[in-house]
C-alpha positions as CSV (number, residue, x, y, z in Angstrom):
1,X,17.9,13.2,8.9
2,X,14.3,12.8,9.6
3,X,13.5,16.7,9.0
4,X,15.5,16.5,6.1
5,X,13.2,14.4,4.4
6,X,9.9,16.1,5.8
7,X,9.0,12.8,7.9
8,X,9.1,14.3,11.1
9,X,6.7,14.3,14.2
10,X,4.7,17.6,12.2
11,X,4.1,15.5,9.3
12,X,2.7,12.2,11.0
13,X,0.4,14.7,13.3
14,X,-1.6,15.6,10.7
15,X,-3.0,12.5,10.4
16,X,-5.4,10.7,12.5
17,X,-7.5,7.2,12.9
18,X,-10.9,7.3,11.5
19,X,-13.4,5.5,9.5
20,X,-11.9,5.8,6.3
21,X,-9.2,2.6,6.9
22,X,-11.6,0.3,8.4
23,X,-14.1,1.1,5.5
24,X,-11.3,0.6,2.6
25,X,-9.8,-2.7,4.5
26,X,-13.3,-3.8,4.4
27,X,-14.2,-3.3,0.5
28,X,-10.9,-4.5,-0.6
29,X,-11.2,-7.7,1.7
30,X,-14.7,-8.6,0.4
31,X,-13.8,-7.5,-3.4
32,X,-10.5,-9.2,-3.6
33,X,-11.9,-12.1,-1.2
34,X,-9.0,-12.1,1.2
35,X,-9.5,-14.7,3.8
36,X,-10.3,-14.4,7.1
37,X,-6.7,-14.7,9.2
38,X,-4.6,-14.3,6.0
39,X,-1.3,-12.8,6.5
40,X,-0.6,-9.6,5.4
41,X,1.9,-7.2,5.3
42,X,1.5,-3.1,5.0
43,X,5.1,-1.7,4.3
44,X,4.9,2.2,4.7
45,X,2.3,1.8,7.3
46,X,3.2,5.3,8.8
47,X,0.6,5.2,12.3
48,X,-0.8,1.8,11.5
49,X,-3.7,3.0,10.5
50,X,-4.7,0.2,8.0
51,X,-2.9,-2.1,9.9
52,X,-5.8,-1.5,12.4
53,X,-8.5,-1.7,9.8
54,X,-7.0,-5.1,8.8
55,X,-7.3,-6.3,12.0
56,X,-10.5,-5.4,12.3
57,X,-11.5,-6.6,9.8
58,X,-10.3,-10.0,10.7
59,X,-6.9,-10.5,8.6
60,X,-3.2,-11.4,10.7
61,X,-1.5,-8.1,10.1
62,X,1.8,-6.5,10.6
63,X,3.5,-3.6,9.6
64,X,6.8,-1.6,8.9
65,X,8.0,1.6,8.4
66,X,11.7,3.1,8.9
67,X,10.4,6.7,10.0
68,X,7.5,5.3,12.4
69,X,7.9,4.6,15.8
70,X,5.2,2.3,16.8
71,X,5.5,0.3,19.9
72,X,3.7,-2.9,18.5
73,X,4.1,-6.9,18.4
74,X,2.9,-6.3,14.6
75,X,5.3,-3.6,14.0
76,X,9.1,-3.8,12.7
77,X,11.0,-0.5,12.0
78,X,12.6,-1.2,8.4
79,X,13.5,0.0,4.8
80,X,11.1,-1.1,1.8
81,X,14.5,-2.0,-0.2
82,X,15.7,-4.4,2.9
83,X,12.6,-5.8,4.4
84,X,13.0,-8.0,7.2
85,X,10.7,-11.1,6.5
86,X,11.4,-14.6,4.7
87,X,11.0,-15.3,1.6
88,X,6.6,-16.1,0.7
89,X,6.3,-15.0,4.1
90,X,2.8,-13.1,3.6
91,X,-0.4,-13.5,1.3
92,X,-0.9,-10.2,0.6
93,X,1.6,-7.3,0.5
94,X,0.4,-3.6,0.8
95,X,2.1,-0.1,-0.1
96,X,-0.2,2.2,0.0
97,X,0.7,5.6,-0.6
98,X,4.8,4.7,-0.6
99,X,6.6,4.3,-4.1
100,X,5.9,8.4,-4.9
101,X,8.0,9.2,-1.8
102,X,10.8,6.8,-3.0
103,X,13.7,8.4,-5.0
104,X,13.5,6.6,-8.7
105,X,16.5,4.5,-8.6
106,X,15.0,2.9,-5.2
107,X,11.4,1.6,-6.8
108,X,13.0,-1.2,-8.9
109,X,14.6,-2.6,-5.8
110,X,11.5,-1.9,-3.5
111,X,9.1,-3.8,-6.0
112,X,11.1,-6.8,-5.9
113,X,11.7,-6.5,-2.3
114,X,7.4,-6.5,-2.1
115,X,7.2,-9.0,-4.1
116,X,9.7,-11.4,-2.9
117,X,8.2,-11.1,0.7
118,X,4.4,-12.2,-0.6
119,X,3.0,-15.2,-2.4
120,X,0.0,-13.2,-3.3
121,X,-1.7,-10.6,-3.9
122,X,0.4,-7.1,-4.2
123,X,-1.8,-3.8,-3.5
124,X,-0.2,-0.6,-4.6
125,X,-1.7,2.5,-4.1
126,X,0.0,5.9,-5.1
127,X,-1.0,8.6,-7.2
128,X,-0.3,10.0,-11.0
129,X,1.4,12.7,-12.8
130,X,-2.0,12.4,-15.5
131,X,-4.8,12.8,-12.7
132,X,-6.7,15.4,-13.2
133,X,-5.9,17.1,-9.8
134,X,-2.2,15.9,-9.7
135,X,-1.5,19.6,-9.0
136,X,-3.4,20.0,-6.0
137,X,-2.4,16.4,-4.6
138,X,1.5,17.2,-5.2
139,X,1.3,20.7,-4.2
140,X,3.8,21.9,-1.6
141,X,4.9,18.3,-0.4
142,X,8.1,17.6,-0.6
143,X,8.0,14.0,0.5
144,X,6.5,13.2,-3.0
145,X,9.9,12.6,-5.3
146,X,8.8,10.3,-7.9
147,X,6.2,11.6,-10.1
148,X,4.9,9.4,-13.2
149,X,2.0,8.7,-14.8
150,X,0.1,5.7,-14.6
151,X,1.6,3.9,-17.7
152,X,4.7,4.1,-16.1
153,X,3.9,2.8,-12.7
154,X,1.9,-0.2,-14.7
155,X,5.2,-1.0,-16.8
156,X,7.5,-0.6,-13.7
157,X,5.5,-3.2,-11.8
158,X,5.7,-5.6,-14.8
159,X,2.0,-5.9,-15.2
160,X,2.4,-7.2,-18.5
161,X,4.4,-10.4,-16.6
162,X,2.3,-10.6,-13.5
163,X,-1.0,-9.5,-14.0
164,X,-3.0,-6.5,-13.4
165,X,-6.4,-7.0,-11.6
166,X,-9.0,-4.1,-12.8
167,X,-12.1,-3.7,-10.3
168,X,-14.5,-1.4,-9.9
169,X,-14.4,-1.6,-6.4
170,X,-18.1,-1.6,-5.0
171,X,-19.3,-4.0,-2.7
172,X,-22.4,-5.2,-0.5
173,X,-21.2,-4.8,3.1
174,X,-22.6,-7.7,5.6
175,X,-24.7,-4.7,7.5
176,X,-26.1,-4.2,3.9
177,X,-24.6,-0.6,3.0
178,X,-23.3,-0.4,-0.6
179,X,-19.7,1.0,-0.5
180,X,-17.3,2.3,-3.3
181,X,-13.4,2.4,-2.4
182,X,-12.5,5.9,-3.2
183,X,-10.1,6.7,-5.6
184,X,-9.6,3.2,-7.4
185,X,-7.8,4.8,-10.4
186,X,-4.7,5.0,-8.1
187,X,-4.8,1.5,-7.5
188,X,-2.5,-1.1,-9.1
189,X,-3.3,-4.4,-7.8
190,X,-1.4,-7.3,-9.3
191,X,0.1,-10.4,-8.2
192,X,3.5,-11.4,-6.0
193,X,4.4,-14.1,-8.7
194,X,4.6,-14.4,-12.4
195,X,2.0,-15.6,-14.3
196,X,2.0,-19.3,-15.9
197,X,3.1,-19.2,-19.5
């Protein structure tokens, strides 16, 4: 079933640890304010990559995946649209790079299950039919199945309802390097809960 789907042990080779997660954990930490030992959860976390640069970076957290096979205390092997945690169980939820390799009729079910799991913060990060370079991004990778453009993404996650938290996404880092997150146009960072009325 794996190779069916293109997540097999090819596809998670070609990618490998480096500066890039502990660098984005750190600017969206210090930007967004997460606290130090805040509970987080990274669903989709593929190798753990971020999970790592969370950790690092001082925040408690854990990660799932149903294709990875991480031998981890932090890890749990699970589907986004049956996640294995309580209710409010984490601060901050993270899908990075996830919803565009869901199938359409399972983002609606996976948003809810995100959001049900966090009391928080919910970071999205996936890419758009309208970029620019959505041709060379999609290009020959069949894992990508749900392709929209941003407006859709933004009404699907019920921003309208729960907020929609715009940043431009550059920060002072303690060592005093200034630092931009790359790509923040495919970011959608909102909130767990509804908005007060």
């Amino acid at each position: 079933m794996k190779g069916d789907t293109g997540y097999n042990k090819e596809y998670f080779d070609e990618y490998s640890w480096n500066d890039y997660y502990l660098l984005n954990t750190a600017i969206l930490k210090q930007y967004l304010k997460i606290p130090d030992k805040a509970k987080l959860l990274d669903v989709g976390c593929g190798k753990g990559f971020h999970i790592k640069g969370w950790r690092m970076n001082g925040i408690n957290a854990e990660g799932c995946d149903p294709y990875s096979n991480l031998d981890f205390s932090w890890f749990k092997s699970a589907s986004i649209t049956d996640l294995p945690y309580e209710d409010d169980e984490f601060d901050v939820v993270t899908c990075l790079d996830v919803l565009e390799h869901l199938k359409p009729k399972d983002i609606l079910k996976s948003i809810q299950e995100l959001r049900r799991v966090g009391k928080d913060l919910l970071i999205v990060q996936t890419i758009f039919s309208d970029e620019d370079n959505h041709e060379e991004l999609w290009k020959g990778d069949k894992t990508h199945v749900t392709w929209m453009p941003k407006s859709w993404w933004l009404e699907i996650l019920e921003t309208d309802k729960y907020g929609y938290i715009l940043k431009p996404f550059e920060v002072v880092l303690p060592n005093g390097t200034v630092a931009k997150f790359p790509h923040p146009d495919q970011l959608i960072i909102t909130k767990c809960k509804r908005r007060n009325k």
